[in-house]
N, C-alpha and C positions, 0 to 999 in steps of 0.2 A: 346579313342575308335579308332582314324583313319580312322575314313570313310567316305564316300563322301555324303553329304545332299547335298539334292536340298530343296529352299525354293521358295514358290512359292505363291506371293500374287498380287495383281495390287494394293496396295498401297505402294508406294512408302518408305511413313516413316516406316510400319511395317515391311516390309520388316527389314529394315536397324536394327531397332531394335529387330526383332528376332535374327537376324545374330549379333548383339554386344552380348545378352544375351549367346546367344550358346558358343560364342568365352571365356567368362568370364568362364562357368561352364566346357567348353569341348576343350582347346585350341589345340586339336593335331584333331578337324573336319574339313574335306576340305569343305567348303561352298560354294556354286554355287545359283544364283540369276534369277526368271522368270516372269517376271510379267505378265504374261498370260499362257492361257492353250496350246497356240499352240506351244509359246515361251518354256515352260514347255517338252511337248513330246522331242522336239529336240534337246537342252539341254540331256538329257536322251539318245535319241538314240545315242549323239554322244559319252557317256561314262554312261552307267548304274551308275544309284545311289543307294546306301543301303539303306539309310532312306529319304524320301518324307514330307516335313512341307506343307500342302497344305490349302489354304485358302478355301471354299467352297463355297461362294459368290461374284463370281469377273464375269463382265461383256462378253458378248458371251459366249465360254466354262465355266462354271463352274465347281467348284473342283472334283464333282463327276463326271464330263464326263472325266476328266484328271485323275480320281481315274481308273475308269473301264479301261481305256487304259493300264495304267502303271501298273495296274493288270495283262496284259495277258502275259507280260514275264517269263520268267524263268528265275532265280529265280526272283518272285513278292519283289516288296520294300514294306518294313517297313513304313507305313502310319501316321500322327497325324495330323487331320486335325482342322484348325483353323478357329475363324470364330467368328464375333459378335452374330449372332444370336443364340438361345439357339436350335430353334426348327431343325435347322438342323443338332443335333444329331444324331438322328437315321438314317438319310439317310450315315451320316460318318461309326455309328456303324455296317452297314449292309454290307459296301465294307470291314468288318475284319480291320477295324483301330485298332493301338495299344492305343490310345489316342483321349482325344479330347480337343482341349482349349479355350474355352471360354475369348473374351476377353474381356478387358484388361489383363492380365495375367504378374503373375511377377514372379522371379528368381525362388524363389521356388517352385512354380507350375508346372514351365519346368522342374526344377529337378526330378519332381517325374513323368515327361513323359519320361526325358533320359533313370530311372531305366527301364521303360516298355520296352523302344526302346531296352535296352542293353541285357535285355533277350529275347528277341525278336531277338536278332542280333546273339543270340548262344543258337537256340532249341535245341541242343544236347548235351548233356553235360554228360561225362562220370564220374563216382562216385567210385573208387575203392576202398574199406572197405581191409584190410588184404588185400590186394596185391589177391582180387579174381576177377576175369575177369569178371562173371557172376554177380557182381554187377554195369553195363551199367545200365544207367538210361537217359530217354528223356525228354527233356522239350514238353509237348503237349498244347493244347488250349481245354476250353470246349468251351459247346456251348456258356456263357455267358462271354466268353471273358479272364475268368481267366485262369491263365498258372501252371501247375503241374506236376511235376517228375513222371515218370512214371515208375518203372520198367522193362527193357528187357522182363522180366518171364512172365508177363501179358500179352504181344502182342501175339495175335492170326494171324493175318496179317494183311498190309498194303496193300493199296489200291491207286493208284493216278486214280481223278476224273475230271473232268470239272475244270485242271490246279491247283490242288488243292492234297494235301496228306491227306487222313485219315489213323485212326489208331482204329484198332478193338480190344479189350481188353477182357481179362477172363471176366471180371463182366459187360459183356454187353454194356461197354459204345463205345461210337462214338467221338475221339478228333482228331485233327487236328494238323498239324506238318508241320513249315513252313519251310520246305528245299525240295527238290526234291526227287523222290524214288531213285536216283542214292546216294546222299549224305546220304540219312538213310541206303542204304546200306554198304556203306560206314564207317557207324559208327555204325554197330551192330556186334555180334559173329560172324563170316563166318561158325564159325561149328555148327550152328543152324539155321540160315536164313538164306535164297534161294532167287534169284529170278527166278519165274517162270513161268512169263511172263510179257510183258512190263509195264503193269499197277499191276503187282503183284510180292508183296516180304513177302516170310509166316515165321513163325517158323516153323520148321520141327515137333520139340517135340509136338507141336499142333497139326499136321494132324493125324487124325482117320483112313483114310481108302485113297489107291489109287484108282482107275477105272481104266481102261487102255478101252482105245475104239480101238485102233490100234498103230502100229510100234511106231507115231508120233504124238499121240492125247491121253490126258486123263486128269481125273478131278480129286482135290483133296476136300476129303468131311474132314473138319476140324472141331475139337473139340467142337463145341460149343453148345448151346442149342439147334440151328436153324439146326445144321448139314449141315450149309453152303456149298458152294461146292465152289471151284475158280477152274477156269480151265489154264491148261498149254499149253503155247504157243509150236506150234511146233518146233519152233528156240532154247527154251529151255526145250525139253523132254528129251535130251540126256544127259545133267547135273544133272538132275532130277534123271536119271537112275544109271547114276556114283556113287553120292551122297547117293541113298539109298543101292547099291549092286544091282540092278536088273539086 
């Protein structure tokens, strides 16, 4: 993999023995050591980490007050939060952990959090069938945590929300996409998806209908049941314009 963890617990031994386990199944991870939560952020700000092993009962900060923090960057780290106690599950599963582990926990347990971590580490994943372009495909999140290929063709638009990407789909669903709207731009057709304002990036073949409210303002009502509308940022109406021939 080659990426940098932070592992973060105030016990001393598990510590150590996460960081041997990791080393044994992933020997090319850079491993970094915090046994506190404040020890933790700083660590972090001084070099972002990709993946986070955070214990969630460690004394002052706990793992979730280090969860929410190390949340608010961009891009957010890949989470597995660890922990004897069973019942703080769901507070791990609600900050979008990829994992959780319950301990004591051994080799292959982690194994089967690495596989989450590593898809997790590359939401976008391009699928070319016959060498056709139009076969992009994304890695998205539902809401219960599972991760599924998505087709290009399906996206109606993206959306970035409260530090956060969704992804609005033909069939009505609502998945989540854990890169930025600049990287999913990045990795879609350019001759189908726009963006067309800073929290909005559409398919074009999806929009239904323009508005034009003036020179440098207008909405876009897109295909959907809802006949949603996204509106266009004025910084980008004039690419908007290009793009369709107006």
């Amino acid at each position: 993999m080659g990426v940098r963890v932070l592992i973060v617990d105030d016990e001393p031994l598990a510590r150590e023995e996460l960081l041997e386990l990791l080393a044994e199944l992933d020997p090319s991870l850079e491993c970094q050591l915090a046994a506190d939560g404040k020890a933790a952020l700083a660590r972090d700000r001084e070099q972002p980490h990709a993946v986070v092993f955070l214990d969630i009962g460690m004394p002052g900060h706990d793992g979730v007050w280090v969860a929410e923090r190390l949340m608010l960057r961009q891009p957010p780290p890949v989470l597995v939060f660890t922990t004897a106690h069973r019942e703080h599950a769901l507070r791990g599963f609600e900050l979008n952990a990829v994992d959780y582990l319950l301990k004591p926990f051994g080799p292959a347990r982690l194994a089967q959090a690495l596989e989450k971590v590593k898809k997790a580490l590359s939401p976008v994943a391009v699928q070319p069938a016959a060498g056709n372009a139009g076969d992009n495909r994304l890695w998205a999140e539902q809401g219960n945590g599972n991760r599924i290929l998505v087709d290009a063709d399906r996206l109606l638009w993206a959306e970035a929300r409260d530090k956060r990407v969704f992804l609005h789909t033909t069939g009505g669903e609502l998945l989540r996409a854990r890169v930025t709207l600049s990287q999913l731009e990045a990795h879609l057709p350019a001759d189908r998806f726009l963006r067309v304002h800073r929290a909005y990036l559409v398919n074009l073949d999806r929009v239904r209908e323009i508005i034009p409210w003036d020179s440098h303002s207008m909405t876009l009502v897109m295909d959907d049941a809802a006949a949603s509308e996204i509106p266009v940022g004025r910084n980008y109406a004039a690419r908007l314009k290009g793009f369709v021939g107006w």
